[in-house]
C-alpha positions in Angstrom: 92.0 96.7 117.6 93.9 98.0 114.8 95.2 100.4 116.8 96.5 98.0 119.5 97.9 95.7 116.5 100.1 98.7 115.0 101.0 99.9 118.3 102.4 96.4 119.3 104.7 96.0 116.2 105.7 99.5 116.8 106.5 98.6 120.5 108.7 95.4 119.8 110.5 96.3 117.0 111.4 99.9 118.6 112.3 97.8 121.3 114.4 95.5 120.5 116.4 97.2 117.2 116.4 100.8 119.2 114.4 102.6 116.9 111.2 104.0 116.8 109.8 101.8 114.5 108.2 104.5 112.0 110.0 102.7 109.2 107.3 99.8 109.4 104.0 102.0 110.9 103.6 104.1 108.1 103.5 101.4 105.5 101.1 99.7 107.5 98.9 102.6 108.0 98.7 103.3 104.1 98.8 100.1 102.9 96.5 98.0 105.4 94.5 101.1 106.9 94.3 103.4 104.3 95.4 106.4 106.1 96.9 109.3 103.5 100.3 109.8 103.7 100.6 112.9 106.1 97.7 111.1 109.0 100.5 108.2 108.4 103.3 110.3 109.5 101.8 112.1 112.1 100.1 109.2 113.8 103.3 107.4 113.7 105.3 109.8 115.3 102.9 109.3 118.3 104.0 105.9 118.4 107.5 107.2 117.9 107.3 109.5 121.3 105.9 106.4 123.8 108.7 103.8 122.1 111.3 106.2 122.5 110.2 107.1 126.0 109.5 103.8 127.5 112.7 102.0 125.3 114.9 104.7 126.4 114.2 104.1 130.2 114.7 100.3 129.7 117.9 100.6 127.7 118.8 103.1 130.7 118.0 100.5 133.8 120.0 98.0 131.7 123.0 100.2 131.9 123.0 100.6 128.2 122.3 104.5 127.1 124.3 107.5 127.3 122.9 110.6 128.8 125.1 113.0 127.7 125.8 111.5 124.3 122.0 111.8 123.7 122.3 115.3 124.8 124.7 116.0 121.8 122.8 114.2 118.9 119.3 115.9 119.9 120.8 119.1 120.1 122.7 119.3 117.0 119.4 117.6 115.6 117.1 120.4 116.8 119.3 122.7 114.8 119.3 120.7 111.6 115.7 119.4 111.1 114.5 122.7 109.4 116.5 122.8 107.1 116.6 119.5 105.9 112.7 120.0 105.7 113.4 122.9 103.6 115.4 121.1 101.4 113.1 118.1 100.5 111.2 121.1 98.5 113.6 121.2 96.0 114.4 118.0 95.2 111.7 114.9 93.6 110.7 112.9 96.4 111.2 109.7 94.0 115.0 110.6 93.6 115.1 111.0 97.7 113.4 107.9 98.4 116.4 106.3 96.1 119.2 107.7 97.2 117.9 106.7 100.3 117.4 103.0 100.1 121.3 102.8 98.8 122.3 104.4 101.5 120.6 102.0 103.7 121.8 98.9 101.8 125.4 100.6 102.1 125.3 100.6 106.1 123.8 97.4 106.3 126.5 95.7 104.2 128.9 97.6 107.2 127.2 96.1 109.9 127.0 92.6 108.4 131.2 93.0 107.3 131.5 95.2 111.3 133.5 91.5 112.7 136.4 92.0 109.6 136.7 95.6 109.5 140.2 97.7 111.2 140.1 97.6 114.9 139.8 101.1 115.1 135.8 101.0 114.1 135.2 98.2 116.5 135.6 100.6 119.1 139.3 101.7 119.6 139.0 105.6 118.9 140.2 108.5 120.3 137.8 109.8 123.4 137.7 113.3 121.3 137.1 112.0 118.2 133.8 109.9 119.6 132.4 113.3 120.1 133.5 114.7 117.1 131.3 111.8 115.7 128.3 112.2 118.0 128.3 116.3 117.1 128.6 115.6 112.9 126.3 112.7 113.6 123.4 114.5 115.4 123.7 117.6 112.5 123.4 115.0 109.6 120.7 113.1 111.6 118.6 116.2 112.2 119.2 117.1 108.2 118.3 113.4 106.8 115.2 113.2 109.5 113.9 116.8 107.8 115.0 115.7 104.1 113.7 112.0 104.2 111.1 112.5 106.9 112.2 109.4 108.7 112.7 109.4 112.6 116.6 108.7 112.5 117.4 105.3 114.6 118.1 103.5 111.5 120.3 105.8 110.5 121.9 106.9 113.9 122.7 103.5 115.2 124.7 101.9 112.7 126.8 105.1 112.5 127.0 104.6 115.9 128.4 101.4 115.9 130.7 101.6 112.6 132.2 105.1 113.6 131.7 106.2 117.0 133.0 102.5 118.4 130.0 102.6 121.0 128.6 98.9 121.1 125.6 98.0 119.8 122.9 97.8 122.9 124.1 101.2 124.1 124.2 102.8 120.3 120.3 101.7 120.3 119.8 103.2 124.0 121.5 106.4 122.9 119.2 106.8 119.8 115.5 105.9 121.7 116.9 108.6 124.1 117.8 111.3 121.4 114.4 110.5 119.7 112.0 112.2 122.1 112.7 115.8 121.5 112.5 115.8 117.6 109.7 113.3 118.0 107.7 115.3 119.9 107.9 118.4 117.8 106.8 116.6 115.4 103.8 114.6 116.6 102.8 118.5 118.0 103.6 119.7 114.4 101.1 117.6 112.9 98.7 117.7 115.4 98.0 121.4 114.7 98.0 120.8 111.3 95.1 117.8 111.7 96.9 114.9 110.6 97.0 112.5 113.3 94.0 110.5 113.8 93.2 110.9 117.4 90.6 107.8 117.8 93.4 105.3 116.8 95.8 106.8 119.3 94.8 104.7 122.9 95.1 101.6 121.3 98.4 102.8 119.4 99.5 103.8 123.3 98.7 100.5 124.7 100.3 98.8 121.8 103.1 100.5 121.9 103.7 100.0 125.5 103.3 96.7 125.9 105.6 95.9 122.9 108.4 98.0 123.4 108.8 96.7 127.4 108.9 93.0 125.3 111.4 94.2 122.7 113.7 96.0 124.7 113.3 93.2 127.5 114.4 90.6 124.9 117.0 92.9 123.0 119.1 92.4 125.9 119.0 88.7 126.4 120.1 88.5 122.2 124.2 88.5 121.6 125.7 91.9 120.3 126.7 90.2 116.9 123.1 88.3 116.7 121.7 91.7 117.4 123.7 93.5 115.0 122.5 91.2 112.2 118.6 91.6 113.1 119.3 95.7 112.5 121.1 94.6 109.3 117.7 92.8 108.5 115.4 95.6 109.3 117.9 98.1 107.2 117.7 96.1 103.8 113.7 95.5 104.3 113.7 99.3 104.7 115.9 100.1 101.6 113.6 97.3 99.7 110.8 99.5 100.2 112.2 102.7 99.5 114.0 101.0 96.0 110.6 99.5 95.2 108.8 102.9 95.4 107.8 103.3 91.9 106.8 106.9 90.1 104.4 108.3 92.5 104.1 112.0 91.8 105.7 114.3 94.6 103.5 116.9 96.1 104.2 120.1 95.1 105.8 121.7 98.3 106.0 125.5 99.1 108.6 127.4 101.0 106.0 127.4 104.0 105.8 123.4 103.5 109.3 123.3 104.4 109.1 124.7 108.0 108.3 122.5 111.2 
């Protein structure tokens, strides 16, 4: 049951914001199920692999993703996500956590101000400069994912949106597509290293299932500009938690940590 519970909030709110919803999981999973942090990651990025899956193919039949511009972040991901692992050794996980949550509070504000900003981030770019975007986009997403072990839809939407000019339903298509591959690495990852817990995992599936056909069903019925504020939500809650996190000590990582 707990299982089917986390897998259902998972579904809807990867759904119906585009993202794969590890940004609420994993709290839930330490917090109200005790896992340890690493079983929290790991399981969640199971979640992470069905939402992206089944959101991506409803964002897809509503004529709202981008094939080939999910192509470009995933790839350029791929190539970044080691070393932004690599990286996290090296600096306190406290001071990451921080930097972070400003950052998150900072495209939030974007989104919410979006309506009064210069034409030319509503949408009015260059073709070649979109792409330009997409390819520094997917490198930096790849890097943050590794640094701040985070899947990426809350931070590759709402560069989406602000800078690449792509509209807000297909900006969450686009990043549920570009999800699967560095999800799935990484739900594989932890599996041979033991930290997902396997007997929470078919009621996780059937949550996740049923919620994210809901919250991607229902994301499309919502206005763009209603939508965009909902994301805004979701970002300050998640900069809220990473600001609250208080002085936890970081584990010490090794070189070998670093690697996926």
């Amino acid at each position: 049951m707990a299982g089917l519970l986390v897998g259902l909030v998972a579904g809807v709110l990867g759904g119906l914001v585009g993202v794969g919803g590890g940004v609420i999981v994993v709290p839930l999973m330490t917090e109200a199920l005790k896992f340890r942090q690493q079983e929290a990651h790991g399981t969640s990025l199971v979640a992470v692999v069905f939402t992206s899956l089944v959101g991506s193919a409803i964002y897809y039949l509503h004529g709202s993703a981008d094939i080939p511009a999910a192509a470009v972040l995933s790839g350029m991901a791929l190539c970044t996500v080691r070393f932004g692992a690599r990286y996290c050794c090296f600096l306190p996980e406290l001071q990451l956590k921080r930097y972070f949550g400003l950052f998150l509070l900072s495209i939030s504000l974007l989104l919410i101000l979006k309506p009064f900003l210069p034409n030319a981030l509503a949408g009015s770019l260059p073709y070649w400069i979109k792409w330009m975007v997409l390819v520094l986009l997917g490198a930096l997403t790849g890097f943050m994912s590794g640094m701040m072990g985070v899947g990426g839809g809350s931070f590759m939407v709402p560069m989406m949106v602000l800078f690449a000019g792509i509209a807000q339903h297909t900006a969450q298509g686009i990043s549920l597509l570009a999800m699967i591959p560095a999800s799935t690495l990484g739900a594989w990852t932890f599996w041979k290293l033991g930290n997902i817990r396997t007997r929470l995992l078919p009621g996780l599936v059937v949550g996740v299932l049923a919620g994210v056909y809901v919250g991607g069903s229902v994301a499309h019925l919502i206005p763009e500009r209603e939508l965009g504020l909902l994301f805004s939500v979701l970002l300050v809650y998640t900069a809220s938690r990473y600001l609250r996190t208080t002085s936890r000590t970081a584990p010490v990582c090794t070189p070998e940590d670093g690697q996926i």
